[in-house]
C-alpha positions as CSV (number, residue, x, y, z in Angstrom):
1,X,-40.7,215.1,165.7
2,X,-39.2,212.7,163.3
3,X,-42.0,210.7,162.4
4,X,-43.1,209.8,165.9
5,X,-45.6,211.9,168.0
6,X,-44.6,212.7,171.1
7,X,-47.2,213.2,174.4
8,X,-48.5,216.1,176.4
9,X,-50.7,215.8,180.0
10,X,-52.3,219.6,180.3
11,X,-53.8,219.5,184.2
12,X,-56.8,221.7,184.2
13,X,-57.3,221.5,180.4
14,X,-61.7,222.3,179.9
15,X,-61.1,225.9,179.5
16,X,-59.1,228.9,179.8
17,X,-54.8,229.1,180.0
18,X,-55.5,224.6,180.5
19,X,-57.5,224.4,176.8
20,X,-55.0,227.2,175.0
21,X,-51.6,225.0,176.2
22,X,-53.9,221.6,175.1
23,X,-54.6,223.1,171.7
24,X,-51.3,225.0,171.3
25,X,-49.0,221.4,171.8
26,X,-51.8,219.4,169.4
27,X,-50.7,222.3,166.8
28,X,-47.2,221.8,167.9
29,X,-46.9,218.2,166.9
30,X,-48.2,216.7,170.6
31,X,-50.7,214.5,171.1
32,X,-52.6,215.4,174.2
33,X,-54.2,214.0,178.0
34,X,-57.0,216.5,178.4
35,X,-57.1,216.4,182.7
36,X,-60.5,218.0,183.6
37,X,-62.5,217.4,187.2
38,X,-65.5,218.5,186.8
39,X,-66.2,220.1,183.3
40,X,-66.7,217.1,181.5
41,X,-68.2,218.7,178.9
42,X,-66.1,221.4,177.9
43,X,-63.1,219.0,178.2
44,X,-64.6,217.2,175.7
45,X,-64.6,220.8,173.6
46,X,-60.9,221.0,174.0
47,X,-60.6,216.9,172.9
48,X,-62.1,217.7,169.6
49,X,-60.4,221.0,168.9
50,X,-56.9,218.9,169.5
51,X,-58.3,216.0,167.4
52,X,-58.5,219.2,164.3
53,X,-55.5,220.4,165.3
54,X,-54.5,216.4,164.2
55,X,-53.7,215.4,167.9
56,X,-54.8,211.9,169.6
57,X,-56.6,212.9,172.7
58,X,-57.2,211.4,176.0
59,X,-59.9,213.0,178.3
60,X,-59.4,212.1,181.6
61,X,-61.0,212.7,184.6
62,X,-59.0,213.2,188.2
63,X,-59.2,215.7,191.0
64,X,-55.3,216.8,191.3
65,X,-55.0,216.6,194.6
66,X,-55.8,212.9,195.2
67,X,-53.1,210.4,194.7
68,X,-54.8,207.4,193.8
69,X,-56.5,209.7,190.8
70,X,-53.6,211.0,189.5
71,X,-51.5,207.3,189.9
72,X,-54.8,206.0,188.0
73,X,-54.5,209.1,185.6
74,X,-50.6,208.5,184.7
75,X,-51.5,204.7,184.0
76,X,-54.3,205.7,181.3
77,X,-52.0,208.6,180.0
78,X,-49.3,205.5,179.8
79,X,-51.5,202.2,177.9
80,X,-52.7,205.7,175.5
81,X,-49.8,206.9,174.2
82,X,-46.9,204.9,175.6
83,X,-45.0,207.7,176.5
84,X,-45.3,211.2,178.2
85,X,-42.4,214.2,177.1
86,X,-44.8,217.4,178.9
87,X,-46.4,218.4,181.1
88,X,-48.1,221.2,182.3
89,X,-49.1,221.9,185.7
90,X,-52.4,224.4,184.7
91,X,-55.2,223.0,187.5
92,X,-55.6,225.7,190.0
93,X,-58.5,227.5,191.9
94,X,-59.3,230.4,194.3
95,X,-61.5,231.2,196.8
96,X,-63.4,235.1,196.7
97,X,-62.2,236.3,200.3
98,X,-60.9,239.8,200.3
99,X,-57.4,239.7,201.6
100,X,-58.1,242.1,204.7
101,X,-61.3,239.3,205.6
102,X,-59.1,237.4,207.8
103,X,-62.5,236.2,209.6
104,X,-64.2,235.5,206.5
105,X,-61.7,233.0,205.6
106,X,-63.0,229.2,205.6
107,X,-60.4,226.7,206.6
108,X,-61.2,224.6,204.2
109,X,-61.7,226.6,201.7
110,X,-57.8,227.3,202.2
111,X,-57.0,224.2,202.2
112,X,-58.9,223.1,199.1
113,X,-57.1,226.2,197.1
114,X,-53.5,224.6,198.5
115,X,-54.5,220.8,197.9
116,X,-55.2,221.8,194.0
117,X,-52.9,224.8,193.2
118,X,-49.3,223.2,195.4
119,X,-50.5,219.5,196.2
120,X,-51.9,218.7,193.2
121,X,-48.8,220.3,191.6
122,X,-46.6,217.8,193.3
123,X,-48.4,214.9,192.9
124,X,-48.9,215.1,188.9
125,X,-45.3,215.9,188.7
126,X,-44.7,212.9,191.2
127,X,-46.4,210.4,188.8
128,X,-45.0,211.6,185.4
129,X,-41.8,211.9,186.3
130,X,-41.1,208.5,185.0
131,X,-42.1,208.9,182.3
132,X,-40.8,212.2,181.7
133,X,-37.0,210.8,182.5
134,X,-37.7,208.6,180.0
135,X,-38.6,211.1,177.6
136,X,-36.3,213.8,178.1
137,X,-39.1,216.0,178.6
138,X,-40.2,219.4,180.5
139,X,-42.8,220.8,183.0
140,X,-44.2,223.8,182.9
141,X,-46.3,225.1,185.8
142,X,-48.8,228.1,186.2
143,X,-47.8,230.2,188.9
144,X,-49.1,234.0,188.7
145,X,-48.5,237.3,189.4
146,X,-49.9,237.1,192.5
147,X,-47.5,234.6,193.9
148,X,-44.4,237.1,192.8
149,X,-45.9,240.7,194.6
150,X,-48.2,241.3,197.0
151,X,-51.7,242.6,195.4
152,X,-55.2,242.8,195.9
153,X,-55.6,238.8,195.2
154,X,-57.3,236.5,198.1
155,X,-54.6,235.3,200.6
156,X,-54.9,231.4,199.6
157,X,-54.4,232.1,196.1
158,X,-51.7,234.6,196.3
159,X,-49.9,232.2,199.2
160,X,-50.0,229.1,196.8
161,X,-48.7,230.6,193.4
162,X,-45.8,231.7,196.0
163,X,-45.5,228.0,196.7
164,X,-45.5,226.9,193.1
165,X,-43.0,229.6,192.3
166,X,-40.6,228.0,195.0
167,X,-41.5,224.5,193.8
168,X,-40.8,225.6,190.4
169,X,-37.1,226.3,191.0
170,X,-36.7,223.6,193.6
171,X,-38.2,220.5,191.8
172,X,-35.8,222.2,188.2
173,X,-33.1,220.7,191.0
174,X,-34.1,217.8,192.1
175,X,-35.4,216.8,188.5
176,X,-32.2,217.6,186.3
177,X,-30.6,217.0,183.7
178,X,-33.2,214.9,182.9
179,X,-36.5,217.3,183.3
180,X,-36.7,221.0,182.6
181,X,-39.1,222.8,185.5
182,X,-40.5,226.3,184.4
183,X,-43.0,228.5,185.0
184,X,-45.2,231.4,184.0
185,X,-46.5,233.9,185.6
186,X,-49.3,235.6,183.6
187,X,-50.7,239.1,184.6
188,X,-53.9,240.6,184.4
189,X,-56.1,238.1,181.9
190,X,-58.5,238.9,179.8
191,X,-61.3,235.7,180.0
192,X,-63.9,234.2,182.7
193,X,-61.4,234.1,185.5
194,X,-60.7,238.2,185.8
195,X,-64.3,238.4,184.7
196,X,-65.5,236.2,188.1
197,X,-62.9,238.3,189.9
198,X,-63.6,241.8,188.5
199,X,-67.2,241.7,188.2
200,X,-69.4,244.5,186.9
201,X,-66.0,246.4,186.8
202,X,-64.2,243.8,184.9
203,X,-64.0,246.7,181.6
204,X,-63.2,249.4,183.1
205,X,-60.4,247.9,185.1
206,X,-59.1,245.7,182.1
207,X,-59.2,249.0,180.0
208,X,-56.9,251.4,182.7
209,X,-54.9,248.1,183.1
210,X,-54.3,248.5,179.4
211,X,-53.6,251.7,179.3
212,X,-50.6,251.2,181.5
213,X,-49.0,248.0,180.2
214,X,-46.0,248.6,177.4
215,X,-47.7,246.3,174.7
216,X,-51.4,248.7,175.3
217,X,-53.3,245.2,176.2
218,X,-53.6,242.6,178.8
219,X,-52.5,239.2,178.5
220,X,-55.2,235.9,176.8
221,X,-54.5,232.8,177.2
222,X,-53.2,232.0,173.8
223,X,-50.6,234.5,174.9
224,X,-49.5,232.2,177.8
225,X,-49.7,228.7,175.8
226,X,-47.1,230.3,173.1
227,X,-45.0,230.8,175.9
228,X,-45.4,227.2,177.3
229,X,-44.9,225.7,173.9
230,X,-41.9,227.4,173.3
231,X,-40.8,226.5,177.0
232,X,-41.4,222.7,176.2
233,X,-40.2,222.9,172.7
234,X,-37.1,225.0,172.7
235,X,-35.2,226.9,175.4
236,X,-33.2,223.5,176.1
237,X,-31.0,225.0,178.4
238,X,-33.6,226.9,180.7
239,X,-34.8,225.5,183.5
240,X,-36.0,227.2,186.7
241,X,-37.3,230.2,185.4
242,X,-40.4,231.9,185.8
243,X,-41.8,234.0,183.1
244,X,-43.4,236.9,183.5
245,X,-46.3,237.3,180.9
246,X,-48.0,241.0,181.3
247,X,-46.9,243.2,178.7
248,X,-43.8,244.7,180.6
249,X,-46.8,245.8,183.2
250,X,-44.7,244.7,186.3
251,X,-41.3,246.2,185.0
252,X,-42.8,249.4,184.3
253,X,-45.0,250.5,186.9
């Protein structure tokens, strides 16, 4: 870092994959804009265990997929720290529609899942990139699985990783040489989200999902933020790639 600290925005930082990649850059040198909507609180958790990890923090409130909030974001991510060299795209929801329930879908339900997981994408990316010429720096979106193979996952959700896949390799193009755009693409989770998703059959399935994978376990999201560290922090030349983080599940099965 020679000397000078450079600066990370995590989108979607209170808990899960958002407050692993926030803790794993304050341990990696960065200080750190912890982007939360709602969970005030817990982002507030992640602040402090940055602040340990020796980080300057900024908790900052803004929906993802409204423009004036992120522009109003980006300018108290800019007065902090001066500078911005990452980012990561984590913010994302679902909605708990089986796939086949084509009449239980609720339109804006869809569109909600699209306006935080592809829209929001875009427009956090839209407003650092300034900053992030500037810098040099990288990107590094969560897609999923589920936007790379078709599977059991709710059609809004699987749709929009899809999109952020595409948008991953597109925007590496229209953001070079100066920005590096990746992504990864984490498998079966262990953590609240599977947990909302599984249910009551959250350890059985987790465990036969084990069972199958190369590496005999499923992926946590300290897993995923080594892999966006080292994506931000080394792999200079890679850019439009998307990382598959399962164990060797999908390559084997």
């Amino acid at each position: 870092m020679n000397g000078v600290r450079k600066a990370a925005l995590v989108t979607g930082a209170a808990t899960g994959i958002g407050r692993a990649a926030a803790i794993a850059l304050a341990r990696a040198g960065f200080d750190v804009a912890v982007n939360f909507s709602r969970s005030g609180n817990e982002a507030r958790v992640t602040a402090a265990e940055c602040e340990k990890a020796g980080a300057k923090t900024l908790a900052v409130q803004a929906d993802v997929g409204d423009d004036a909030g992120v522009r109003r974001m980006m300018g108290e991510i800019g007065k902090a720290f001066g500078r911005l060299d990452a980012l990561v795209n984590n913010a994302g929801t679902t909605m708990a529609t089986e796939p086949k329930d084509f009449d239980g879908v609720d339109v804006g339900e869809w569109k909600k899942v699209f306006d935080t997981n592809v829209l929001g994408l875009f427009l956090v990316t839209r407003a650092a990139a300034p900053m992030l010429k500037a810098a040099k720096g990288a990107i590094v979106n969560t897609c999923s699985i589920a936007g790379l193979r078709p599977g059991p996952q709710p059609l809004a959700y699987a749709a929009s990783k899809a999109a952020v896949a595409n948008l991953t390799k597109t925007l590496a193009g229209a953001l070079g040489p100066e920005i590096r755009v990746n992504a990864v693409a984490p498998g079966w989770m262990e953590g609240d989200w599977m947990k909302r998703t599984l249910g009551e059959n959250y350890d059985g399935l987790m465990a036969r999902r084990a069972r199958y994978t190369p590496l005999k376990r499923c992926v946590t999201a300290e897993d995923v933020a080594e892999t966006m560290v080292n994506l931000i922090v080394s792999n200079r030349f890679v850019t439009g790639e998307i990382v598959i983080i399962d164990g060797g599940f999908a390559s084997t099965t």
